[in-house]
N, C-alpha and C positions, 0 to 999 in steps of 0.2 A: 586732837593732835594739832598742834599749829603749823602754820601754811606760810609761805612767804610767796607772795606771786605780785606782779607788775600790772597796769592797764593792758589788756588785749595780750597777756603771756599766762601758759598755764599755771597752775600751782606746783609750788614745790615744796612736797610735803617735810616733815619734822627733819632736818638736819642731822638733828642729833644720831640718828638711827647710822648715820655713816663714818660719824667720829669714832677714831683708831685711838686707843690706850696708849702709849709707850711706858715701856719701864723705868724711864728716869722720872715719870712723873708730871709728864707734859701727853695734852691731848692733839692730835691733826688731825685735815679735812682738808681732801682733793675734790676740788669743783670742778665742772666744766663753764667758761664762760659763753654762752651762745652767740652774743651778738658783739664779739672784742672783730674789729678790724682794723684800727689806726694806733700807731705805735703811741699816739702819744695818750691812748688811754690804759698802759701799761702802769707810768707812776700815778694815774688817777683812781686804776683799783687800789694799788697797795696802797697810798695814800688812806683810802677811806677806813681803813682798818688798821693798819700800823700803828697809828697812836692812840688807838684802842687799850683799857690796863690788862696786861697779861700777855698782850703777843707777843710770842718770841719771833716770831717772821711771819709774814706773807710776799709769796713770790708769785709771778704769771708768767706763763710763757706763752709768747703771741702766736709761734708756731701751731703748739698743739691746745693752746687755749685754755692748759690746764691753768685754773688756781689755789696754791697750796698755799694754807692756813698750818699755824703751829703757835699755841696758848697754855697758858695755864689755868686748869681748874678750877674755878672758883672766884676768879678775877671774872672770867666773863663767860660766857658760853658760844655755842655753835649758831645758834640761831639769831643771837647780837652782832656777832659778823658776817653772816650770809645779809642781815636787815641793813646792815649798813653797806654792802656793795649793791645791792638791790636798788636803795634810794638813791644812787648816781645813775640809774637805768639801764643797768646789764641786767639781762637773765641770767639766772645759773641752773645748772641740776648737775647729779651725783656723778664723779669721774667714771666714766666706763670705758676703757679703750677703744673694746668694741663697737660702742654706740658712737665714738669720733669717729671710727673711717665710717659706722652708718651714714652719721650726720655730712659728712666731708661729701659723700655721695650724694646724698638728696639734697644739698647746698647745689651741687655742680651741675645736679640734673636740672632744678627748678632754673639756674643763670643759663641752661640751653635753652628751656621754652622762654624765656626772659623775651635771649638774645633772638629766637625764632620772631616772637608778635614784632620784637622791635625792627629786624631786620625786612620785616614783611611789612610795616607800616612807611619801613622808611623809604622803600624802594617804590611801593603806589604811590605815597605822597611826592616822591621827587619827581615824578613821570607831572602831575598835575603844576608841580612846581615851575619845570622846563616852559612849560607852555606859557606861563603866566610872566615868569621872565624873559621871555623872549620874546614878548608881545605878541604872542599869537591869540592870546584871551582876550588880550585888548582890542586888537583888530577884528573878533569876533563882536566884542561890544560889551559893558559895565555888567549885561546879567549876565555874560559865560562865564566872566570873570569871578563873580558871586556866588555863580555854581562851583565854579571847581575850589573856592574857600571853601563853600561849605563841605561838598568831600571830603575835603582834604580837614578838617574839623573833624567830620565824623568818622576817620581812620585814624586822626594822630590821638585823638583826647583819649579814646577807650585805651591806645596799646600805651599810651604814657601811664596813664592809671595802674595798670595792672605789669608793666615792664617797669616803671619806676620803685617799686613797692620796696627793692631791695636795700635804697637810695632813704626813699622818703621816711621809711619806717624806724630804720636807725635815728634818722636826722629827728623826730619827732620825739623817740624816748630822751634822746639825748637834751630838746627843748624841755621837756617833761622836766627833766632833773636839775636844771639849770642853769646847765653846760654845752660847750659848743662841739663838734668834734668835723668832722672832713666832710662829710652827707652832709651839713646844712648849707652851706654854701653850692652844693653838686644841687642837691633840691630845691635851694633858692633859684639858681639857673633855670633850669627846666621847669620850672612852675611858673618863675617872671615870662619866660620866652612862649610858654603855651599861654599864658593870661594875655599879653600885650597883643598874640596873635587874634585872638577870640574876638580882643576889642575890638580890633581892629576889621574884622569880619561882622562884626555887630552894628558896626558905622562906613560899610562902604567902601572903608581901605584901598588901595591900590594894589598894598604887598604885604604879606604875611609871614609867620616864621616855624610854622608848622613842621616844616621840613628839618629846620635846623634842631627841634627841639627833639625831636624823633629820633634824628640822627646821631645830636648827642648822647641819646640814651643808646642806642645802638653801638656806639665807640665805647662810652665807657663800660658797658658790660662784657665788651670784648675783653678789654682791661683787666676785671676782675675776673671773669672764668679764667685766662691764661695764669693771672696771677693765681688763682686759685691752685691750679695742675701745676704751676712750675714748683708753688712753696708745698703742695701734696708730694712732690716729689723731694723737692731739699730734705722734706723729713721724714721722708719714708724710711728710713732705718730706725728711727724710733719707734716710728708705727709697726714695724716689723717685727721688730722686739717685743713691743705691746702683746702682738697678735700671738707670738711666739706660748704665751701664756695659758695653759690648757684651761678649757672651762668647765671640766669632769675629769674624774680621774677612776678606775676600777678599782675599788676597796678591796682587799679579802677577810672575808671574815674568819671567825676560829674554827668554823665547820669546812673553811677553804673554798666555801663558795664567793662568787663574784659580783658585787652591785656596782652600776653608774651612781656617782656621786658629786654634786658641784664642787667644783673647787673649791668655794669658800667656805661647806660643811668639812672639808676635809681637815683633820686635827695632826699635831705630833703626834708621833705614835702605832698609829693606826698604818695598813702595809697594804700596798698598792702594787696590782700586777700592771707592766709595760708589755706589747707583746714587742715582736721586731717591726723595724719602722714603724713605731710609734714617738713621737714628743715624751720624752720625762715629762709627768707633770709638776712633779715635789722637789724639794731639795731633801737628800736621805743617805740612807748607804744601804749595800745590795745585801739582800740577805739571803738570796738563793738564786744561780743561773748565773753565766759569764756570756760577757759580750764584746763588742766595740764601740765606743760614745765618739758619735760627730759634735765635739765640742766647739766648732769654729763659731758659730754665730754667736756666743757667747765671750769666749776667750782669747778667739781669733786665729786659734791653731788650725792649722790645713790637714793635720791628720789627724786619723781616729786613734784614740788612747784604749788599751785594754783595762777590764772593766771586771773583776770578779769579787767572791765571798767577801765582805766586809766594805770593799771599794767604796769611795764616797759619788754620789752622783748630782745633780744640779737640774733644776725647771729649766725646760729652753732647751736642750740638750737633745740629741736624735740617738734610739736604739738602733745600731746595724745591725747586731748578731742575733742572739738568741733570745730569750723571755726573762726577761728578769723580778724577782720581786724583792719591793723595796719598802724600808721600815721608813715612814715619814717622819721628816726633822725640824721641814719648814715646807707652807704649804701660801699661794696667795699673795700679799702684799709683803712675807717675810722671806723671801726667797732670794738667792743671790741677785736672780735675775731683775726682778722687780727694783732692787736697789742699784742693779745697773740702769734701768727706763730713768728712774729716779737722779740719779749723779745727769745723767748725759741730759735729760731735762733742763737739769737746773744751769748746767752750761750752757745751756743754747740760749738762753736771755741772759747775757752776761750784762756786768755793772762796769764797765773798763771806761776811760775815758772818752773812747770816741763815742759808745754810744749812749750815755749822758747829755754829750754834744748835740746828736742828734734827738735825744728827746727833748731838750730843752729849744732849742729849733721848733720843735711840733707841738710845743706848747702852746706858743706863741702865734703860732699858724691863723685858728681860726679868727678870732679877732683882727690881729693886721690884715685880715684878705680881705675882712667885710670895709676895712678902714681904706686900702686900698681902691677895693669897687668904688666906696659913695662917694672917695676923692674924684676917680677917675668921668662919673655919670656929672658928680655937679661941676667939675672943670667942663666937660665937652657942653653941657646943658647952656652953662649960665656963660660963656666967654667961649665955647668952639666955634656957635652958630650953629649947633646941630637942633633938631626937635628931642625929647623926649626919648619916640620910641628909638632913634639911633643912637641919641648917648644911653638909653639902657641896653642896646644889644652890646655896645661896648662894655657897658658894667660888666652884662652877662660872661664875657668873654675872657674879663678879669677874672670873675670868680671861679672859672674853671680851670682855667689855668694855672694858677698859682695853688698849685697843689701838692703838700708836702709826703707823697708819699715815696716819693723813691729818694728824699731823705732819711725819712725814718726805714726803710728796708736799707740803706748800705751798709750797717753790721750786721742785723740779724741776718738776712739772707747770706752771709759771706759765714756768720756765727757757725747757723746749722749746718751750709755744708760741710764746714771744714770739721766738725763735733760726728754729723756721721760718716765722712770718710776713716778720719783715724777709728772710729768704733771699728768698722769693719777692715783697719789694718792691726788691731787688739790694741790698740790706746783707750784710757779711760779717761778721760777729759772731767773732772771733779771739779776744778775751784772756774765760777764764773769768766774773769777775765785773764785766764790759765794763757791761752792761746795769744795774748795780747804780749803778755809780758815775757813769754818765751821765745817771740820772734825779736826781743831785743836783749834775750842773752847772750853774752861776748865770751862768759869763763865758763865752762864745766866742771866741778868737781864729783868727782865719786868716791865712794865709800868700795872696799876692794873684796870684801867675803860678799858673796849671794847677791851680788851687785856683778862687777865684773868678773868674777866668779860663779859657778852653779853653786857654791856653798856646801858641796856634798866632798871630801876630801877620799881619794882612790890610793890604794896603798902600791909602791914604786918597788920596781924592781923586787918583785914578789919572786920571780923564776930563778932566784941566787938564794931562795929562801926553804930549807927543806918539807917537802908537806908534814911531816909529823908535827913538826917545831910550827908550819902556820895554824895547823887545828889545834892543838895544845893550847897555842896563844887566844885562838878565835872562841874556845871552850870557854875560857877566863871570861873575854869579849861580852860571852851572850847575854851575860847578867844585867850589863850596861846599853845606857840608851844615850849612851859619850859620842857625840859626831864621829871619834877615830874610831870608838867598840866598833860601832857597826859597820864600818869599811872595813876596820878587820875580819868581820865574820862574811860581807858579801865578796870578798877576795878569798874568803876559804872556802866559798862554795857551801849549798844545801848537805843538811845532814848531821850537821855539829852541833852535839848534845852540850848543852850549859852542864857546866860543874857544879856540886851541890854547896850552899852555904859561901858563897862568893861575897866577900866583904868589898865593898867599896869607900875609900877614903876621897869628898868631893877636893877636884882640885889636884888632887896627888896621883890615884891607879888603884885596882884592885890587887886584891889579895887570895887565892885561894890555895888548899892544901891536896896535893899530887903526891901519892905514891907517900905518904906522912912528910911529907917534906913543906914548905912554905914556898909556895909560887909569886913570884910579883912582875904585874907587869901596869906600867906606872912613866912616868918620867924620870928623869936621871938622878935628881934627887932623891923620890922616892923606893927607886930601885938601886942604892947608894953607890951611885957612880958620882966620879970627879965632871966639875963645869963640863961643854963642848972645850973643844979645841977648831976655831974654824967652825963653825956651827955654819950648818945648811938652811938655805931659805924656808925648808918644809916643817912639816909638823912631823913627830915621834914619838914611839912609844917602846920602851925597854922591856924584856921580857927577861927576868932574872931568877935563880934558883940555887940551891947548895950541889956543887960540884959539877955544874955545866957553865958555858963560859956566856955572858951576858949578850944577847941578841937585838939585834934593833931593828924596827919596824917604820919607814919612812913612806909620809904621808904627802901630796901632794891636793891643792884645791884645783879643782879642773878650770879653766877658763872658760866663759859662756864661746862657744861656737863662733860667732861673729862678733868678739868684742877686741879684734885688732883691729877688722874692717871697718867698724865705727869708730874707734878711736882717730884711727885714720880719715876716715871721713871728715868729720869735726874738726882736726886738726886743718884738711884744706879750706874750709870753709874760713881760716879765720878765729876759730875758738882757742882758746889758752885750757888746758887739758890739763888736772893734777888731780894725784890722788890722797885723800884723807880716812888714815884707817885705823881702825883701833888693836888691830892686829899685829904682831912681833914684825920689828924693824927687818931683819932679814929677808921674813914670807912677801913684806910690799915692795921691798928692793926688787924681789923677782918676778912680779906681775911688771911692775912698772919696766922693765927693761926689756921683759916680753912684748910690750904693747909700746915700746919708745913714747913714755911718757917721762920727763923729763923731772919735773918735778913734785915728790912724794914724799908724805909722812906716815910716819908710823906712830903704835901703843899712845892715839891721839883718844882723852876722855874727850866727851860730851862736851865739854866747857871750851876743851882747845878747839873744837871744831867749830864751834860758835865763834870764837876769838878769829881763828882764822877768817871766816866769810864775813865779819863785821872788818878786819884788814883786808879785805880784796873790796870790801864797800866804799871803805876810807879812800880806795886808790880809784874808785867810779867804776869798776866794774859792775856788769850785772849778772850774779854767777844763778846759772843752773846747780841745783844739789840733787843728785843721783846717789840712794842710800834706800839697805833694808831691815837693819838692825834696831831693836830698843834704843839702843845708843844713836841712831842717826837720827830719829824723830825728832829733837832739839833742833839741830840743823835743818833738817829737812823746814821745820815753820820758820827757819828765822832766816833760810835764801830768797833772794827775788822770784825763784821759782822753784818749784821741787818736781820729783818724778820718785816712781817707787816699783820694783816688782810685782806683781800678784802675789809670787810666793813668800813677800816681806809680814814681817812682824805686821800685827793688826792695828797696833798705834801709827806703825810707818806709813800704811797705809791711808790712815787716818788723816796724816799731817800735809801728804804729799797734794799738790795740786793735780798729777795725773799717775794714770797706774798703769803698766807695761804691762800684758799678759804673753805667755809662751816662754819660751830657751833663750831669746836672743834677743840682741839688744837693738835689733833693726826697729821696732820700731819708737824709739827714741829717735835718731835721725829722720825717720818719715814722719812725727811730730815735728820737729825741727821746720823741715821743708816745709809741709802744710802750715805750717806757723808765720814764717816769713812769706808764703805765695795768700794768704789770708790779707794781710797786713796790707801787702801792695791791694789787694783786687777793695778794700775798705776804702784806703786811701784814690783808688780811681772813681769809687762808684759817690765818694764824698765830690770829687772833680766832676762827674758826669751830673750829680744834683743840681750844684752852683750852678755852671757854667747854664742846665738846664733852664733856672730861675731866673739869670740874671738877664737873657738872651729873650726868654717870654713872657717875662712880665711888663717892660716896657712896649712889647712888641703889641701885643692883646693892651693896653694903656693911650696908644698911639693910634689904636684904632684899625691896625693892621692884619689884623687876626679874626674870624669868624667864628663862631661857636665851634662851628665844625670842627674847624683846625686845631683849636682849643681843647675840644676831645680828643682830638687824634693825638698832640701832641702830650696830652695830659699822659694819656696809659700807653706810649710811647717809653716816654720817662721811666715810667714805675717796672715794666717790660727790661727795659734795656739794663738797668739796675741790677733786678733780681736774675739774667741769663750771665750777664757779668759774675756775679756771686755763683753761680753753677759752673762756670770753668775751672773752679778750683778741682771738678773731678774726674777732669784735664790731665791735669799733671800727671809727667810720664816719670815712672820711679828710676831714672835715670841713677846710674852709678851708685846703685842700690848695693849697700853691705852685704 
């Protein structure tokens, strides 16, 4: 079996073994990257594999580390691009959710004992330290002085060694491979400042830096543990979803007894008992037992849906009621859920322009800081009048400070939270820099059926309608599966026997024979009535026959629940509001006057709808498209940005940048919000970087700055950054639809 493994990293065996088929003919591979910490080693993975032949993508996300590979057969294989992220000097092994929050754990535990030796070396060394600066060592005389170096040696060196390890050990694959990344310069500091100490303890010195070097490591691991628990938390809803994913599920066999089986043995197929308050663990449908499904953490709905014989049910999903058992459909990495982890993923490292910006910034990092330092050591050296060891503690003081991380965290830290807040107001964040370009949409446009509509049409003024003459009609009804058949027959109520031999003509109405006579209930055409006179905004269906007088049936689409409140919303905000639909000119006339939307078209094909947004482009708008039909998918890919129902067609879904789940169109507006309060807190946490950079790097240059300070003010920065990016879940849902 072949091995890929690193100097001093374990092996990671055959790849292949983790590569997922797809049915288009393309193979994936989700890694975990172990040692990614700096944003700008995000385009150096995809880099090393991208232009590999066959890759259709490789993506990383810094958050949760995952990296996703997706190839073609035959061009290359698995174990070609694991060899080639491996030789820039990251470790990888096999994606395991579970094994992230392990690993997220004993990451966090090992930066306590870190930060314990460090904080315990720094605090004895500084007690010897006082003394020595204060001349109380001196005034004792040159061997008390000698003694309390050496102390102070024999506590800093051990807890640098083994408190450094998190620093140095990155910094050293990273030399291994070629490349520079943010730990060589951290490790250059603290290695220069404990070597010059030593020496200087080796020849007599006056003054040492033992303390300082200690204490650096002490700050900056303060640094990274918080940052560790702030960014554990910004993505905790990913993580949570992850977890959400059962790792066994109860089989039932044919004999109806019951085995634990892992989830990833588990097949289609195959029928799996839930008991109450258990986790779904499959995606299926029920096939025995009725219950209530807490679908929120999934779809975002806050009540529980009833759930019986045939029901469809989803992974992720909580049983309330009774026991159900269920026929598996999708099981593992093919589950709804799993392609939710998946979308919300891959948005949370988006490609937008700002953060671009920011990687190209942190590209650039490691080299200018080292060019920086050597400036700043042979300026004070050779023309300050300092010695040596004080223009290198200035070096040192360079190198720690100019540190690009709370550049490269001002999107993603703003990215993730604003990706898991909407998750958990039922927004599905799909396209990378979805969120970027939605906080600078000015137009809305929607499509009017199953958009601002539930898309399910209720029959009107039924109680003017004799019950004989509704069942009659709902008889005809049953045979069709016509949006109107079946508001016919749910408006006649349980119990209505379909007619036998019910002809359907697509387009026109059915046909069936009553009593020998020929029944039609159809459209006015079809049921051979003259044009409307004055036709009505709704939909209809005639119900006609020899010697009774012709009956009409008026259909109504219901309006989603809160789709005046948003409309209205949007409209104070600013947005120009119109609707595009493909539906009869009358039905949009009377949504749009419902919802005072002023201007609206109708029976628009695919093509005029594209026409349209490519005319609202001409005029510089950047319009939002809101659509769930075959027909809006066009549009939907060719707006600035798109949005789609859950319950839309599977291509709309496809096309859309984000996907609304539930009844209502709230959260479209709380997209909105979260979109422009994202926007601002990027745009400050870019102000807070500068402003940080431009204020300490001449400051630590000039000589003004101590290492100390330099630590302190270093994971300061990176701190204040990423608590910045967490107020986005802040935001109070103020004048919420």
């Amino acid at each position: 079996m072949a091995e890929v493994s690193l100097a001093g990293a374990p092996a990671f065996a055959d790849p292949a073994a983790y590569v997922r088929a797809q049915g288009d003919g393309t193979a994936m591979l989700d890694l975990i990257v172990e040692n990614i910490h700096c944003p700008a080693c995000v385009p150096r993975i995809e880099g090393a594999v991208r232009d590999l032949p066959g890759v259709i993508e490789a993506r990383v996300n810094l958050t949760t580390r995952r990296l996703h590979l997706a190839w073609r057969p035959g061009t290359t294989d698995a174990l070609a691009l694991v060899k080639a992220v491996t030789a820039k000097g990251y470790r990888l092994a096999p994606y395991d959710p579970l094994e992230l929050a392990r690993g997220a754990d004993r990451e966090g535990r090992y930066l306590l004992r870190a930060l314990s030796v460090a904080g315990f070396a720094a605090a004895n060394v500084m007690l010897l330290s006082v003394s020595v600066w204060s001349g109380l060592a001196t005034d004792m005389g040159p061997a008390t002085r000698m003694l309390f170096h050496w102390i102070s040696a024999a506590i800093a060196l051990p807890a640098i060694a083994y408190a450094g390890q998190p620093f140095f050990a990155s910094a050293l694959e990273a030399l291994r491979a070629g490349r520079l990344n943010m730990e060589v310069p951290i490790s250059l500091a603290v290695l220069l400042a404990a070597a010059m100490s030593l020496a200087e303890t080796l020849r007599g010195g006056d003054y040492v830096y033992f303390d300082a070097a200690v204490m650096l490591l002490f700050f900056l691991l303060v640094g990274r543990y918080l940052d560790l628990r702030v960014r554990d938390k910004a993505r905790s809803a990913a993580e949570n979803l992850m977890l959400l994913r059962a790792v066994a599920a109860q089989v039932v066999a044919a004999d109806g007894s019951r085995r634990a089986l892992p989830i990833a043995e588990v097949e289609a197929g195959m029928r799996v008992f839930v008991a109450p308050g258990e986790c779904i663990p499959v995606d299926g449908r029920i096939l025995a037992g009725n219950s209530d499904i807490d679908t929120s953490l999934v779809t975002g709905e806050s009540l529980p849906r009833a759930a019986g014989l045939g029901g469809e049910v989803f992974a992720g999903t909580l049983n309330l009621g009774g026991a159900l058992e269920i026929e598996v459909g999708a099981a593992g990495e093919s589950t709804v859920l799993a392609d939710i982890v998946r979308l919300m993923e891959n948005a949370g490292q988006v490609r937008g322009a700002h953060v671009r910006l920011a990687e190209r910034a942190a590209r650039i990092y490691a080299p200018g800081v080292h060019m920086v330092a050597a400036a700043t050591f042979l300026g004070w050296f050779a023309f300050g009048g300092l010695g040596w060891q004080d223009s290198l503690l200035i070096a040192v003081s360079v190198l720690i400070i100019t540190c690009p991380c709370a550049l490269g965290l001002a999107v993603p830290a703003v990215q993730v939270a604003a990706v898991g807040r909407l998750l958990r107001r039922g927004v599905l964040v799909k396209s990378g820099d979805a969120l970027e370009r939605l906080a600078q949409a000015d137009t809305v446009v929607f499509d009017k059926t199953g958009t601002l509509t539930t898309g399910q049409p209720r029959l009107t003024g039924g109680e003017t309608i004799a019950e004989a003459d509704l069942r009659l009609a709902a008889s005809i009804a049953a045979s069709s599966r016509h949006p109107l058949a079946q508001a016919l027959c749910r408006a006649a109520g349980p119990g209505v026997a379909a007619l036998p031999e019910v002809r359907e003509e697509p387009g026109l109405g059915l046909a069936a024979t009553v009593a020998g006579a020929e029944m039609r209930l159809g459209n006015r055409a079809w049921c051979g009535l003259d044009a409307a006179d004055g036709e009505t905004g709704g939909s209809e269906l005639w119900l006609t026959g020899p010697g009774r007088a012709p009956l009409r049936f008026g259909f109504r689409d219901t309006l989603r629940p809160d789709a005046a409140a948003v409309v209205a919303w949007l409209k104070q905000r600013g947005l120009q509001v119109e609707i595009l639909s493909g539906d009869r000119a009358p039905a949009v006339r009377e949504v749009a006057r419902a919802l005072d939307i002023d201007r609206w078209s109708g029976e628009c094909r695919p093509a005029g709808k594209i026409a349209r947004l490519e005319a609202l482009k001409a005029q510089g708008r950047r319009v939002l498209m809101a659509g769930d039909g075959l027909n809006d998918a066009p549009a939907l890919a060719a707006a600035f940005v798109s949005v789609s129902p859950a319950q839309a067609a599977d291509i709309s879904r496809t096309a859309a940048d984000m996907v609304i789940q539930g009844e209502g169109l709230a959260p479209l507006s709380e997209a909105l919000r979260v979109a422009r309060v994202a926007r601002r807190l990027v745009l400050q946490n870019f102000g807070l970087a500068l402003a940080y950079n431009i204020l300490a790097v001449p400051f630590a240059a000039a000589g003004l700055v101590t290492p100390l300070i330099a630590a302190l003010a270093m994971s300061a920065s990176s701190l204040a950054v990423t608590l910045n990016a967490l107020r986005l879940n802040a935001i109070q849902r103020n004048a919420r639809p």
